[in-house]
N, C-alpha and C positions, 0 to 999 in steps of 0.2 A: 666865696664867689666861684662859679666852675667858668670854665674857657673852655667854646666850644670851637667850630670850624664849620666855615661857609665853603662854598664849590659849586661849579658849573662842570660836571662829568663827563666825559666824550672818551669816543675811543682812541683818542689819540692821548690823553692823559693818563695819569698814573691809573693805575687797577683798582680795583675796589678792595680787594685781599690785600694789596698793597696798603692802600687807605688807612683802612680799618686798622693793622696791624700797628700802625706808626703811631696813630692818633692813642691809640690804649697804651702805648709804651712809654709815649713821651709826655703821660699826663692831660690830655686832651680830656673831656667830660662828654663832646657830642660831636654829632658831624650832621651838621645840614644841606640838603643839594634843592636845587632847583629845579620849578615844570614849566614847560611849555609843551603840549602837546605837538604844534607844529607852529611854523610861521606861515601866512601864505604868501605864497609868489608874489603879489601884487595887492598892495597896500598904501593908502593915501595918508594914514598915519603915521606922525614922525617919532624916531626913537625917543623918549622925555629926556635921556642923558645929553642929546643932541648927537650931529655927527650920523655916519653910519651905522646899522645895527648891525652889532658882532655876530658873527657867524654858530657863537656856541649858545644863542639863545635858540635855535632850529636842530644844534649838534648835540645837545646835552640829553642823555639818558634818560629813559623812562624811573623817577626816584626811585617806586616806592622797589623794584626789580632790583634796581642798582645798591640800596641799602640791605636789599636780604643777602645779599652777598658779603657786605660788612658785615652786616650780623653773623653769621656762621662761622665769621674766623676771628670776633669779639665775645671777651664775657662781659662786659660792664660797659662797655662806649655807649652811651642815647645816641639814635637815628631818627632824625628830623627832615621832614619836608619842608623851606622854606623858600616858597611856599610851594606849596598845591592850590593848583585852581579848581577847589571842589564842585565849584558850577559847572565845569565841563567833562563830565561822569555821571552817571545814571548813582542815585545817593544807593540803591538797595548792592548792584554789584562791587561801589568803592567800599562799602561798609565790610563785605564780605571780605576785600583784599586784605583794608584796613585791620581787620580782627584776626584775620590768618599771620600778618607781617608781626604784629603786636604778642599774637601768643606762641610764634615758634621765637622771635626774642626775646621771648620771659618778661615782657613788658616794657619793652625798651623804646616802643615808638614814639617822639613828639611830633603831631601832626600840627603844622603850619600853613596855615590856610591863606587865603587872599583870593580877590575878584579879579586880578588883572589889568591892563592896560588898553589893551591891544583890542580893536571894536571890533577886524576883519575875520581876528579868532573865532573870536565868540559868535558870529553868525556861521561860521562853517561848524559850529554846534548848535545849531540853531535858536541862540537867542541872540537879543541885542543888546549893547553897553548898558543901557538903564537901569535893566532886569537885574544886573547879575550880582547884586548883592541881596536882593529877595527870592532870588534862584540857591543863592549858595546860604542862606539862612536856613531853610527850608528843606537843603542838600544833608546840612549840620544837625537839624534837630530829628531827620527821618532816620539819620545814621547810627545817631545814640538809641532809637528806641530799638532799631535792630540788635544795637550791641547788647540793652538792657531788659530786653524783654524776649520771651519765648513765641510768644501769638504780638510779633512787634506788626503795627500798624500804626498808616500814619495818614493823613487827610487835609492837604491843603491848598495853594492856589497853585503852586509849581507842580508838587506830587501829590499824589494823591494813590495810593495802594490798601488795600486789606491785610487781614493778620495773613504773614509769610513767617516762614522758620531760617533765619541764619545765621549759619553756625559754620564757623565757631564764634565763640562769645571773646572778645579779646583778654588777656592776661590781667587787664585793671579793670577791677572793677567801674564797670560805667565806660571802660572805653580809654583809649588814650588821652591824654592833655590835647583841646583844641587851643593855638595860639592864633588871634587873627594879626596877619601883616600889613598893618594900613593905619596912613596916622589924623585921617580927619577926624572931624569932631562926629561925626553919624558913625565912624570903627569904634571909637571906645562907647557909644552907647549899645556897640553891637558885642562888644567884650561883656561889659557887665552882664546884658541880657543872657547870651549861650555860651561862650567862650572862658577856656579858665587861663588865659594869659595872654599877653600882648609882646608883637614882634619887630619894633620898628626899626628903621633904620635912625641911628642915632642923627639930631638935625637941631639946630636951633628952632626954640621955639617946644622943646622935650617935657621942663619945668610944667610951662605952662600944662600942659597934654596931661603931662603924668595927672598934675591937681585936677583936671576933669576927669579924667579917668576915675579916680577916688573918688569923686564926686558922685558919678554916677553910678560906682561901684556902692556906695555904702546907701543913694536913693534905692537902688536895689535892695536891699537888705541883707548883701554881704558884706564880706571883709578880703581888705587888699592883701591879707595873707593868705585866701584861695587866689590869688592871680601870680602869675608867674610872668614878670620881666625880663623878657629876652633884647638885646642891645644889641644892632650889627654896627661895631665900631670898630679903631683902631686907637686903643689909648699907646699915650706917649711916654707916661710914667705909670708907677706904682698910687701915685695922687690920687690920678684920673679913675681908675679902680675904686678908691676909696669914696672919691664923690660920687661915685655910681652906687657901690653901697649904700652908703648915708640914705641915697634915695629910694631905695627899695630893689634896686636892679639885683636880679638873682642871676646872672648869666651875662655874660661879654663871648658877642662870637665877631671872628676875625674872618676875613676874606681868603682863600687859596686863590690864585689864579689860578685858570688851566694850564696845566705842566703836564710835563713829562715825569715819570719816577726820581731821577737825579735831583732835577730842578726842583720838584715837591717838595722834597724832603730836607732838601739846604731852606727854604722858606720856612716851613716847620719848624727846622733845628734855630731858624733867626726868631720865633717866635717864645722860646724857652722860658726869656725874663718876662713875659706877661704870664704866663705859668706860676712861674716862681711868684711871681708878687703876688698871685690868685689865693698860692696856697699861706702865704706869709699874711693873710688878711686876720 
């Protein structure tokens, strides 16, 4: 099982060269950061955590920027978005970023997607809540044909474009791993459909999810070994890993908070024995 690493990036926390350097040293397998494009001023929607919304969901770094920066001072760490709000990007110019971040890291992108929360957002990109997972469906399948095809074209109810040339073509063939991050019962029919893994946050109620997921994994006519299980948890033990295998979980990613460098890396350094136990599986 690999152990990766979750973060909210800001300028006030640890560096991205810093990041990256630690994560590859101390045995880490990925690093994912989060997007919010912006928050706006004035929102009648409440945070779902409850409480005040934190200030690093407005302060956090543009990802995919912030990971090409790990990338150049990693050879083997994966760089993950989790997530990206692909409905709030033009699919032809993300696809372009997407293939350029993907083949100057040798292929190391996993792109983690999700629709969002946030309704006020998403009209200051001009759609509305409803849409935005047949906005970002449509975001997803324009994307790949740019990565998979030379005369890519695509034609549907969000976009609709002619044969364009975008290049570069990314490192993996067909494009990076899409992971969608969302645990209703209409995400995993949207996993099965386009998506080749799932990114939820660990929750009661997972069991369940997973067996649908398969479900509508193999009504498709694939198999749950194209889906890649990603976990945002905090196991307690060496166990907890093991039940997660058993179930098919390919990945346990852990939280950073936002820190400073010092702080980072004592967190990290407390993180070692889920490591150890990853590689002891």
């Amino acid at each position: 099982m690999d152990i990766g690493i979750s973060n909210f990036p800001t300028d006030y926390s640890i560096r991205p060269t810093d990041l990256g350097r630690a994560l590859e040293e101390r045995g880490f397998e990925s690093l994912w950061v989060v997007e919010h494009t912006h928050i706006p001023a004035s929102r009648e929607t409440p945070y779902p955590l409850g409480g005040d919304l934190p200030s690093i969901y407005w302060e956090a770094y543009e990802p995919l920027t912030y990971l090409a920066q790990v990338a150049a001072v990693t050879e083997s760490l994966q760089i993950g978005s989790g997530v990206l709000l692909a409905a709030q990007h033009h699919p032809i110019a993300l696809a372009k970023r997407v293939a350029t971040l993907d083949s100057l890291s040798g292929g190391r992108l996993l792109l983690g997607v999700g629709g969002g929360w946030l309704p006020e957002e998403m009209r200051n990109h001009g759609f509305e809540f409803k849409d935005r997972w047949s906005i970002l469906r449509e975001h997803v399948l324009a994307m790949k044909q740019c990565w998979q095809e030379k005369d890519a074209e695509f034609h549907g109810r969000h976009v609709d474009f002619d044969a364009v040339w975008v290049e570069p073509k990314p490192a993996r063939p067909g494009g990076p791993p899409i992971l969608i991050g969302a645990t209703s019962p209409w995400a995993l029919r949207r996993i099965a459909e386009y998506a080749d893994g799932w990114y939820p946050i660990l929750m009661p109620g997972f069991d369940g999810q997973l067996a649908e997921l398969e479900r509508q994994v193999l009504e498709r006519g694939r198999s749950m070994s194209e889906i890649d299980i990603t976990v945002l948890t905090q196991p307690e033990g060496k166990a907890d890993l093991e039940t997660l295998r058993d179930k098919g979980v390919n990945r346990v990613v852990l939280s950073l908070p936002t820190l400073g460098r010092d702080e980072a890396l004592k967190v990290l350094d407390s993180y070692a024995s889920v490591v150890d136990w990853a590689r002891a599986l």
